[in-house]
Biopython code that builds the backbone (N, CA, C, O; Angstrom):
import numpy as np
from Bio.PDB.StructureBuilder import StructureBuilder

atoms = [
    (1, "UNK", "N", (19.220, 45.836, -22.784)),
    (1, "UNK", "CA", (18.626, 44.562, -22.493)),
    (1, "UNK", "C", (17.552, 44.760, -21.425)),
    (1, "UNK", "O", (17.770, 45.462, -20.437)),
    (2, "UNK", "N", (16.489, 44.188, -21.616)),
    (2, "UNK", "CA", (15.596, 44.555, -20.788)),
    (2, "UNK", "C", (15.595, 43.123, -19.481)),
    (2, "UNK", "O", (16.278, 42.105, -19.593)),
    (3, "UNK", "N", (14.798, 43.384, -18.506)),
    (3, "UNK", "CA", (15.102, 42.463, -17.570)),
    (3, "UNK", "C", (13.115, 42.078, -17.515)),
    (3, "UNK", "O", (12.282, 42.867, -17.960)),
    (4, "UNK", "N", (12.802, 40.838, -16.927)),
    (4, "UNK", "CA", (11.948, 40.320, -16.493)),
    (4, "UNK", "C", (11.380, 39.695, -15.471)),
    (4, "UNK", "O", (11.920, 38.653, -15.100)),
    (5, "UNK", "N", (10.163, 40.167, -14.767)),
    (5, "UNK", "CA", (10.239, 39.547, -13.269)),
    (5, "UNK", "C", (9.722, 38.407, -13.805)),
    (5, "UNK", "O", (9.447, 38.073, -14.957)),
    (6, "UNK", "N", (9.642, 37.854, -12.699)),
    (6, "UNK", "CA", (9.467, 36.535, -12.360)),
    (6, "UNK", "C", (7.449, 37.085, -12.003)),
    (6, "UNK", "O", (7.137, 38.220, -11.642)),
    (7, "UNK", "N", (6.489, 35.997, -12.226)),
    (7, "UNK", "CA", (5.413, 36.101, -11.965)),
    (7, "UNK", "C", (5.465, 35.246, -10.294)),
    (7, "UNK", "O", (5.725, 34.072, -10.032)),
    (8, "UNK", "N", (5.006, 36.703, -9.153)),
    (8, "UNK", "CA", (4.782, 36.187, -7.947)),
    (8, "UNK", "C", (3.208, 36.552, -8.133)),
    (8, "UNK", "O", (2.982, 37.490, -8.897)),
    (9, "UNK", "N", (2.206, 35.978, -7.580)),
    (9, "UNK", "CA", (1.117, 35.788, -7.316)),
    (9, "UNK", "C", (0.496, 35.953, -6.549)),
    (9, "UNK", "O", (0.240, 34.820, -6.142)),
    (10, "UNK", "N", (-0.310, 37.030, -5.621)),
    (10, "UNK", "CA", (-1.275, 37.583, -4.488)),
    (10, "UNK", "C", (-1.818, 38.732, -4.994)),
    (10, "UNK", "O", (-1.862, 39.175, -6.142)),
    (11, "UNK", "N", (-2.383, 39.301, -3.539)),
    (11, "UNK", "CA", (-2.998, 40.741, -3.717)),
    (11, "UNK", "C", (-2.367, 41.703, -4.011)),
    (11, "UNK", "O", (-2.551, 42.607, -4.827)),
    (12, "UNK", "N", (-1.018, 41.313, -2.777)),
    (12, "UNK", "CA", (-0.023, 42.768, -2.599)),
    (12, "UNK", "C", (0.902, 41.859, -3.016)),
    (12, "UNK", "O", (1.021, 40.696, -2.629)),
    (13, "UNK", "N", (1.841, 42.704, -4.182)),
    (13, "UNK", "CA", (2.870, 42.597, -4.230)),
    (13, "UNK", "C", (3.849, 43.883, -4.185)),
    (13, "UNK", "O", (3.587, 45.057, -4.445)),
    (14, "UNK", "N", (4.900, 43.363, -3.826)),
    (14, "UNK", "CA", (6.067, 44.747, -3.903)),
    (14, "UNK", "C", (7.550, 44.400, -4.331)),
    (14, "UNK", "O", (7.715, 43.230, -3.984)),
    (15, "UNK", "N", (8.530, 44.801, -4.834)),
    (15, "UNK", "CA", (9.628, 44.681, -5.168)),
    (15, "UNK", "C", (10.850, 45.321, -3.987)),
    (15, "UNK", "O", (11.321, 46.452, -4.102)),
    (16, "UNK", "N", (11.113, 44.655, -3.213)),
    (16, "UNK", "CA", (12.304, 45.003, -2.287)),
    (16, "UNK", "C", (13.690, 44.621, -3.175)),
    (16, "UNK", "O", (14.002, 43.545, -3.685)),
    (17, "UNK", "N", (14.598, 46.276, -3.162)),
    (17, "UNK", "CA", (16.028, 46.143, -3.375)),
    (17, "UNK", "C", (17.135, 46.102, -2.326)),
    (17, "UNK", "O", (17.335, 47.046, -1.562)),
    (18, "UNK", "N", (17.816, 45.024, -2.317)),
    (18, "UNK", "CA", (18.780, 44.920, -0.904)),
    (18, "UNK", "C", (19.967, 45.307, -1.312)),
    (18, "UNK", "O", (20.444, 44.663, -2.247)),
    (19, "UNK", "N", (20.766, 46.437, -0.747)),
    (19, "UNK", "CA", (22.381, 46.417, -1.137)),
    (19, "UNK", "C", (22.747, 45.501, -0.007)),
    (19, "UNK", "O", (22.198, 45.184, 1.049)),
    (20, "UNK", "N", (24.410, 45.041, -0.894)),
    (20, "UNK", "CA", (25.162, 44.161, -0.083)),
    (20, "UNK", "C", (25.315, 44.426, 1.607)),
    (20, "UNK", "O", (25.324, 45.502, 2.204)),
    (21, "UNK", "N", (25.442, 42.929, 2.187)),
    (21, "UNK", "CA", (25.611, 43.571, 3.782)),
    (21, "UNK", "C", (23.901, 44.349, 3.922)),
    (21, "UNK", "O", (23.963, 44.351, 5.151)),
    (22, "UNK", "N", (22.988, 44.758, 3.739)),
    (22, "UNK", "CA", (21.949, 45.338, 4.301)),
    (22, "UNK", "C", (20.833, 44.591, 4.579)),
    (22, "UNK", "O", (20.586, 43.561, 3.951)),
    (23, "UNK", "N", (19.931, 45.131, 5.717)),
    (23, "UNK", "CA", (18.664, 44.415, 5.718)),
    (23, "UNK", "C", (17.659, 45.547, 5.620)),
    (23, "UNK", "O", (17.842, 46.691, 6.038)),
    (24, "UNK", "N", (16.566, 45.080, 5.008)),
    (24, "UNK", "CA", (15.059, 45.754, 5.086)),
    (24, "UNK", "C", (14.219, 44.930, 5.791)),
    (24, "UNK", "O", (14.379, 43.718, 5.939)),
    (25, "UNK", "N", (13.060, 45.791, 6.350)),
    (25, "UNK", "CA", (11.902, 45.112, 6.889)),
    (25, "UNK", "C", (10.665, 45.558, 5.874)),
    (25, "UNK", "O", (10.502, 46.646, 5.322)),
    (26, "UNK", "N", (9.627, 44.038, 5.794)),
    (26, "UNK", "CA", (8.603, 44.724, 5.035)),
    (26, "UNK", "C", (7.652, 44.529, 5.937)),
    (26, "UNK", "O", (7.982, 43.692, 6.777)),
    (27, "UNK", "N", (6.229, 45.141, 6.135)),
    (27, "UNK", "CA", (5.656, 45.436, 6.600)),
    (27, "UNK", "C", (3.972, 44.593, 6.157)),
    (27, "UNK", "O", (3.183, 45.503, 5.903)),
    (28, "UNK", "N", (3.612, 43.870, 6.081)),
    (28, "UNK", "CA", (2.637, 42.806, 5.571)),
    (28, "UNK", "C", (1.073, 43.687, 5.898)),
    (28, "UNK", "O", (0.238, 43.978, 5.041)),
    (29, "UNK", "N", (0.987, 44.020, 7.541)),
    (29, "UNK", "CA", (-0.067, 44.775, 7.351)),
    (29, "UNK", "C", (-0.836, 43.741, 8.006)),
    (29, "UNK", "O", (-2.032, 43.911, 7.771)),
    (30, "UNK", "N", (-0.603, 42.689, 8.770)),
    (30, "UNK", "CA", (-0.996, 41.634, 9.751)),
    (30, "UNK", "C", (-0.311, 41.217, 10.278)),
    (30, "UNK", "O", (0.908, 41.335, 10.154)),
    (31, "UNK", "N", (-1.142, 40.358, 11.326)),
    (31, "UNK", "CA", (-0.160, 39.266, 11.824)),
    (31, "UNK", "C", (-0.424, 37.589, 11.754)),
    (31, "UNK", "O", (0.189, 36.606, 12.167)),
    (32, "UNK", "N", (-1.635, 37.808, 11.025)),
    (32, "UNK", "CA", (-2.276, 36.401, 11.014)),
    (32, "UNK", "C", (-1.362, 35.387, 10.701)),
    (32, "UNK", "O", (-0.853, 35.551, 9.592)),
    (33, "UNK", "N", (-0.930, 34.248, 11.398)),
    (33, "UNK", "CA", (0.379, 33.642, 11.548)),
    (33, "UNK", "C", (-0.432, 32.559, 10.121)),
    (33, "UNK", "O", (0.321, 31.671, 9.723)),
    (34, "UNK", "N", (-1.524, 32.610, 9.571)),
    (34, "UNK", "CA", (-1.973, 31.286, 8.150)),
    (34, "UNK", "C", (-1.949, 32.092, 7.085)),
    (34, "UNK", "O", (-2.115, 31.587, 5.975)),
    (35, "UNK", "N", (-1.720, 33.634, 7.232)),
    (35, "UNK", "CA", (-1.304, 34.415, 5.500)),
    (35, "UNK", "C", (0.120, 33.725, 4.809)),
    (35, "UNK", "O", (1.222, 33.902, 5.327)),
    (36, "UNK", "N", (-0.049, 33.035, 3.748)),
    (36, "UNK", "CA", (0.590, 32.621, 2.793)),
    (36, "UNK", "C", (1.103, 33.677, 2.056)),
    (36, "UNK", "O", (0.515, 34.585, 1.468)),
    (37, "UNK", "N", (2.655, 33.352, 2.207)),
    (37, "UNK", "CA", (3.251, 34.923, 1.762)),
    (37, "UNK", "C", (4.703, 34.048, 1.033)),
    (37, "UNK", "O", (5.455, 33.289, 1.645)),
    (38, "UNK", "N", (4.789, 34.445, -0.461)),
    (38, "UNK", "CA", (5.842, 33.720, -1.691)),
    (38, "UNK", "C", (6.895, 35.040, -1.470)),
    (38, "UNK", "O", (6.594, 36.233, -1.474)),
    (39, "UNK", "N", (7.871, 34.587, -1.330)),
    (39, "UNK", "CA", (9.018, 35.195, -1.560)),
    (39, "UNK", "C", (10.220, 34.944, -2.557)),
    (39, "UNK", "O", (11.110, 34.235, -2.088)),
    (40, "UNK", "N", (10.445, 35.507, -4.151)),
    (40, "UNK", "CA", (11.562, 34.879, -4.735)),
    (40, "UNK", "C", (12.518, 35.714, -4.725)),
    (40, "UNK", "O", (12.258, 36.854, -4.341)),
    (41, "UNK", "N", (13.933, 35.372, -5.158)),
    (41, "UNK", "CA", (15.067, 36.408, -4.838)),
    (41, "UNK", "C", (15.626, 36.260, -6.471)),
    (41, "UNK", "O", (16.431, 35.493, -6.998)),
    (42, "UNK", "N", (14.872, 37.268, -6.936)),
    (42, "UNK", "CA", (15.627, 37.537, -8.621)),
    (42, "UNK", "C", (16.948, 37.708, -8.288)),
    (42, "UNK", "O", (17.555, 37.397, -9.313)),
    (43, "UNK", "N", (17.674, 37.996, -7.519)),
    (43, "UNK", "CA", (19.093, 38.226, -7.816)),
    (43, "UNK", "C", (19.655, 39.334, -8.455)),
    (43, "UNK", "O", (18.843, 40.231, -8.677)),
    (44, "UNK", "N", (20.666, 39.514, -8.773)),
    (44, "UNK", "CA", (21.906, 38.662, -9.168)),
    (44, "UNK", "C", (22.173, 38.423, -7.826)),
    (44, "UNK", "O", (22.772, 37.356, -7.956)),
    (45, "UNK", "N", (22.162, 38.745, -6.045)),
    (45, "UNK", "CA", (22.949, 38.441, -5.403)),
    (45, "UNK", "C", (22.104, 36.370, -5.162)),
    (45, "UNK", "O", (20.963, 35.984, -5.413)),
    (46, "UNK", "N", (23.489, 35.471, -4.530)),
    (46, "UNK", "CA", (22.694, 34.213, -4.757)),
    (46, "UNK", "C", (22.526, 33.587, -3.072)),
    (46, "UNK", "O", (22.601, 32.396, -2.771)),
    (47, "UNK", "N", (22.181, 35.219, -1.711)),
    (47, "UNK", "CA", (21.712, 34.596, -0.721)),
    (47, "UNK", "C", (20.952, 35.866, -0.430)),
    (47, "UNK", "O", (21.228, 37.052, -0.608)),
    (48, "UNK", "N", (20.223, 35.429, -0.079)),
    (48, "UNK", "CA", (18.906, 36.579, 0.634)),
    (48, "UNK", "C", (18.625, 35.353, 1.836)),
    (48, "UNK", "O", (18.453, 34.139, 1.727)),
    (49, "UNK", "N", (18.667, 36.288, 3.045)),
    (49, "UNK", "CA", (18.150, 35.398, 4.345)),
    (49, "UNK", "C", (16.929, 36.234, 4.780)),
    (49, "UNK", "O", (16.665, 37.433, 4.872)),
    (50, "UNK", "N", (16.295, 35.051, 5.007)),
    (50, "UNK", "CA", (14.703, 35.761, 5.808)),
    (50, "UNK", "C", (14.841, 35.234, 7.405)),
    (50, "UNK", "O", (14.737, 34.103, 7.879)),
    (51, "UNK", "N", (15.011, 36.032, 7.787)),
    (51, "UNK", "CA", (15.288, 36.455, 9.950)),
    (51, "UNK", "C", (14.129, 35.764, 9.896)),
    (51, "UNK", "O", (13.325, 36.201, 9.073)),
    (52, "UNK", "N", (13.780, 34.773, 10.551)),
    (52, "UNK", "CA", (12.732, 34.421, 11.793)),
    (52, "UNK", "C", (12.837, 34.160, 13.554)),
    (52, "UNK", "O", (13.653, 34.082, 14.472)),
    (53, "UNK", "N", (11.399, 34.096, 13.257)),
    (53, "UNK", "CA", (11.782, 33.916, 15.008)),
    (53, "UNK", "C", (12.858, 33.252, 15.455)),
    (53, "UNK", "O", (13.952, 33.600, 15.899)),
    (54, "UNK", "N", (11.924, 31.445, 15.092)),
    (54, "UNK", "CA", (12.946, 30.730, 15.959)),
    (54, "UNK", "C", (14.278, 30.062, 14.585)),
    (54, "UNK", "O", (14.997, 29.083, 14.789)),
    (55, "UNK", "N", (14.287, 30.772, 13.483)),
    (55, "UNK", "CA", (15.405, 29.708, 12.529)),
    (55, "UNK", "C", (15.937, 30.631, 11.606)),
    (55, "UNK", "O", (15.657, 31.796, 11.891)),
    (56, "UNK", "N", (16.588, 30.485, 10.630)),
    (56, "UNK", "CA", (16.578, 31.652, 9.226)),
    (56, "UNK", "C", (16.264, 31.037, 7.969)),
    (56, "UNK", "O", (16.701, 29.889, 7.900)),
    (57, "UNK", "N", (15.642, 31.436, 6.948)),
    (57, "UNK", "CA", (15.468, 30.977, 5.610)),
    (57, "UNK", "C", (16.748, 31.521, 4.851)),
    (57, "UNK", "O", (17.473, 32.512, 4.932)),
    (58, "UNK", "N", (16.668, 30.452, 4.121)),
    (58, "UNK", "CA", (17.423, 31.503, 2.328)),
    (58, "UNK", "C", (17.429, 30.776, 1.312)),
    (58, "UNK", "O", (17.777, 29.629, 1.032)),
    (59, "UNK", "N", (16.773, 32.041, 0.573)),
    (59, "UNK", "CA", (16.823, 31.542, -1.047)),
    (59, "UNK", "C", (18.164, 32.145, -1.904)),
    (59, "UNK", "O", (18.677, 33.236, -1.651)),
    (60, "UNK", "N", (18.634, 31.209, -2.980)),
    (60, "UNK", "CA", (19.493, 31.198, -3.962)),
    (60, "UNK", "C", (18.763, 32.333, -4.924)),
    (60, "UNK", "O", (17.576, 32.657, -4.966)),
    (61, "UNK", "N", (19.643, 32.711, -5.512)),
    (61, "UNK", "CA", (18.938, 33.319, -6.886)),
    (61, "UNK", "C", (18.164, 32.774, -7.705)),
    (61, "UNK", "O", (18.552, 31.719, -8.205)),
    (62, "UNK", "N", (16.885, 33.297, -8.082)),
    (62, "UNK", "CA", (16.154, 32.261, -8.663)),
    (62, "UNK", "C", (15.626, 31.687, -8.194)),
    (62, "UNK", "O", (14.774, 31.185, -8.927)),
    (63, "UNK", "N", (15.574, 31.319, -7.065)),
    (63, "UNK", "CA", (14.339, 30.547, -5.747)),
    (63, "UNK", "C", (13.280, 31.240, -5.675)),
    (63, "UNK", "O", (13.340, 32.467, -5.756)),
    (64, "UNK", "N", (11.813, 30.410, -5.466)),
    (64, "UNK", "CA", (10.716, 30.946, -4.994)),
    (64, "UNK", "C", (10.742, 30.015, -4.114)),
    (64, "UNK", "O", (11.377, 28.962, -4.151)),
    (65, "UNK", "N", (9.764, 30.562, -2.993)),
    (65, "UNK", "CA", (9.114, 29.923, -1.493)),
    (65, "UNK", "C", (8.002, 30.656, -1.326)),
    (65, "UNK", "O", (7.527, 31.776, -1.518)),
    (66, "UNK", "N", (7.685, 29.198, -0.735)),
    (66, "UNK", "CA", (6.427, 30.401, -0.183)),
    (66, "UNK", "C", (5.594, 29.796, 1.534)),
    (66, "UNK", "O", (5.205, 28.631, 1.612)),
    (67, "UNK", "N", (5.443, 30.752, 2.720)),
    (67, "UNK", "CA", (5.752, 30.448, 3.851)),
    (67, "UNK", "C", (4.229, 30.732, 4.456)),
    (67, "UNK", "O", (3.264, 31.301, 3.946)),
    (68, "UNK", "N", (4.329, 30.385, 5.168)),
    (68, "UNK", "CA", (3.073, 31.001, 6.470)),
    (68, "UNK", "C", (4.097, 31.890, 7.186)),
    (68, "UNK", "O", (5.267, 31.713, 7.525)),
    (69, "UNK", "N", (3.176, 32.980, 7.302)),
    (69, "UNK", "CA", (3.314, 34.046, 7.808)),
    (69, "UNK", "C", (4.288, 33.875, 9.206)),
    (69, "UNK", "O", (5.435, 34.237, 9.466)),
    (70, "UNK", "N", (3.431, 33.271, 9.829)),
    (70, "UNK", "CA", (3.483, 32.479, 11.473)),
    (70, "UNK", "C", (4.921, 31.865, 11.487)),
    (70, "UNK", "O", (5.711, 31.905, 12.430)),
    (71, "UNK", "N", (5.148, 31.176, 10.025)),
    (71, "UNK", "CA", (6.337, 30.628, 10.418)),
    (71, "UNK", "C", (8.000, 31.701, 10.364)),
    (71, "UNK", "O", (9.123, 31.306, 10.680)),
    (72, "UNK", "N", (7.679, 32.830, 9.954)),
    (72, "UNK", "CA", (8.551, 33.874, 9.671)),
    (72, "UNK", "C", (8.647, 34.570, 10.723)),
    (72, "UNK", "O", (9.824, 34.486, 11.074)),
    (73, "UNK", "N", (8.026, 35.275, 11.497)),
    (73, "UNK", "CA", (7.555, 36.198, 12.477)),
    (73, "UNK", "C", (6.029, 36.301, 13.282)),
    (73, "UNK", "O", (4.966, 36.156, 12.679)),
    (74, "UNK", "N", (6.122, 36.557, 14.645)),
    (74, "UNK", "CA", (5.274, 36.810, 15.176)),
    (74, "UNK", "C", (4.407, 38.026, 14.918)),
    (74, "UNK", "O", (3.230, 37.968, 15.275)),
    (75, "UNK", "N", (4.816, 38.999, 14.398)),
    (75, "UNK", "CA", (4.395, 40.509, 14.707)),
    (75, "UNK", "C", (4.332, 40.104, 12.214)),
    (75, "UNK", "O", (4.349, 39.126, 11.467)),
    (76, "UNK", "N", (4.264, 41.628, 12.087)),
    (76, "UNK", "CA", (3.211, 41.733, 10.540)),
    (76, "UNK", "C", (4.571, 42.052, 10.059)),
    (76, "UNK", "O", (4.528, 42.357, 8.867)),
    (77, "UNK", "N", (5.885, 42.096, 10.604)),
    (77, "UNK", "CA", (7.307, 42.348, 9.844)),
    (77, "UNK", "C", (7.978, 41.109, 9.502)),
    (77, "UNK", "O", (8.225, 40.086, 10.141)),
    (78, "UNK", "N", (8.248, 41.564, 8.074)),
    (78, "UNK", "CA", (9.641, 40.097, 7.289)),
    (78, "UNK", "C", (10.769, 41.127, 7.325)),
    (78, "UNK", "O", (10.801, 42.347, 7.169)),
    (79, "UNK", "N", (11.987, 39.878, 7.672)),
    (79, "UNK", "CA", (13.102, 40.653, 7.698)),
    (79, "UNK", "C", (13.688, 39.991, 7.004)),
    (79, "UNK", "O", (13.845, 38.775, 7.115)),
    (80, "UNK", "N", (14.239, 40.929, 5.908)),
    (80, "UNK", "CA", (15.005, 40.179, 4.661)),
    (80, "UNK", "C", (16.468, 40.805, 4.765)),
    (80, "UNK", "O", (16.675, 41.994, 5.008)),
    (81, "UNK", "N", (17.533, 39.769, 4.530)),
    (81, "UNK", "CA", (19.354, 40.360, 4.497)),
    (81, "UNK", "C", (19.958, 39.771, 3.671)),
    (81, "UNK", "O", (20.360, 38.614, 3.547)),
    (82, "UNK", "N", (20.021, 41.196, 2.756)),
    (82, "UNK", "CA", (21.666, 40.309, 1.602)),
    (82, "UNK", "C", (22.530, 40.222, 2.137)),
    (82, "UNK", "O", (23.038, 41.158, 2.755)),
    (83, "UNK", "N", (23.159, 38.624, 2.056)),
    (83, "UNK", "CA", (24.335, 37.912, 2.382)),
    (83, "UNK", "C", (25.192, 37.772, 1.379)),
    (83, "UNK", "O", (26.218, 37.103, 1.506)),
    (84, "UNK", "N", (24.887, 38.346, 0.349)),
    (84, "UNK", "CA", (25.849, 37.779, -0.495)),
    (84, "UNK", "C", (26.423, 39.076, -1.483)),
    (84, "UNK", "O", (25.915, 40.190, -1.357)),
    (85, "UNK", "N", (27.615, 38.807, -2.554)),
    (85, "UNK", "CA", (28.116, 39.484, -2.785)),
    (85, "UNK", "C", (27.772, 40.419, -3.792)),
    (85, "UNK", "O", (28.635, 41.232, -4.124)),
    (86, "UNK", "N", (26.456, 40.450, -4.433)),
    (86, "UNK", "CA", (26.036, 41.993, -5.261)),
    (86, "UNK", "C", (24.375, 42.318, -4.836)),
    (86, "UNK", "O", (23.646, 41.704, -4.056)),
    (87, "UNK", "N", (24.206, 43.054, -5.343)),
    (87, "UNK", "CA", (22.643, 43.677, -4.558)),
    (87, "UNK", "C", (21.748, 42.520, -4.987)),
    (87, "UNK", "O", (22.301, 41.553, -5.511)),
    (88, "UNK", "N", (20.720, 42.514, -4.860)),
    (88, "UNK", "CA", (19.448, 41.861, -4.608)),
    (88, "UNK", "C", (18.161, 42.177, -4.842)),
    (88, "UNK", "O", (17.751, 43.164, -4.231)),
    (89, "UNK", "N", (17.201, 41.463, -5.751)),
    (89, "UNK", "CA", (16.061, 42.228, -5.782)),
    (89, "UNK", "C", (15.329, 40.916, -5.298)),
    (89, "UNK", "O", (15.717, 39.755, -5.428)),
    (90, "UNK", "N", (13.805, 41.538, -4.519)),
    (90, "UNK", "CA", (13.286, 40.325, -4.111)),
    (90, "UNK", "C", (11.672, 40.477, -4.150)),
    (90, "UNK", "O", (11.191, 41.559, -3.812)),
    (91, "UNK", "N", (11.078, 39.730, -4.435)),
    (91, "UNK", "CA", (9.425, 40.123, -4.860)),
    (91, "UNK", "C", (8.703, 39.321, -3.846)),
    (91, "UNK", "O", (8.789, 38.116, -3.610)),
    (92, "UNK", "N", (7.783, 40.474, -3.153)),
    (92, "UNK", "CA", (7.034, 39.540, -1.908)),
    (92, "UNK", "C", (5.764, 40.082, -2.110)),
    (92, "UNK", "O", (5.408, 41.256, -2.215)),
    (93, "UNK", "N", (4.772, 38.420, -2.169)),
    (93, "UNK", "CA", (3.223, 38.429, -2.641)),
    (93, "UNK", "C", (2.689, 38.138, -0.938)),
    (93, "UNK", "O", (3.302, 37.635, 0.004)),
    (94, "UNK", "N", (1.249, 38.709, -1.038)),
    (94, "UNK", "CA", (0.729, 37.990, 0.160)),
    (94, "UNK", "C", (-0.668, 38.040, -0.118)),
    (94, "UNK", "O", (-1.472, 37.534, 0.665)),
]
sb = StructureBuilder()
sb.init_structure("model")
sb.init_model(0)
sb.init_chain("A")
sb.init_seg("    ")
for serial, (resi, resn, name, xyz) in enumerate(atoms, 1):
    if name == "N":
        sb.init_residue(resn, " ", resi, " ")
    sb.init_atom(name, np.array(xyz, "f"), 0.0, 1.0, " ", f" {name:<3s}", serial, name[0])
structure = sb.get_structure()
């Protein structure tokens, strides 16, 4: 069976895999706090949290968002953590 992404939309895109319990950082390559940056969480796991400064995000499986930069982090790093109970794939446009 073959699988299908989801169409995320920018310049850069990349595919982050999260095992359970883990976090990655991605690396954007700015800091301009008005870069519009979509994040969806193909799943199968159904919490991915995005660390911010001052709050946390999370998308369900199957969620897209899409954030200002500024509102995620100060510095050009997203910090993404599977919370939930099987791995995680997650596609981030900017």
């Amino acid at each position: 069976m073959e699988s299908e992404s989801k169409l995320v939309t920018g310049t850069n895109n990349i595919t982050v895999d999260i095992q359970i319990g883990s976090t990655r950082s991605v690396d954007v390559g700015t800091n301009n706090p008005n870069l519009e940056v979509k994040i969806s969480n193909e799943g199968p796991s159904n919490n991915v949290i995005i660390s911010a400064t001052a709050r946390r995000y999370e998308l369900r499986a199957g969620q897209q968002s899409t954030f200002k930069l500024g509102d995620l982090t100060n510095r050009s790093v997203i910090i993404l953590q599977n919370d939930g109970g099987q791995p995680a794939k997650v596609q981030i446009s900017w």
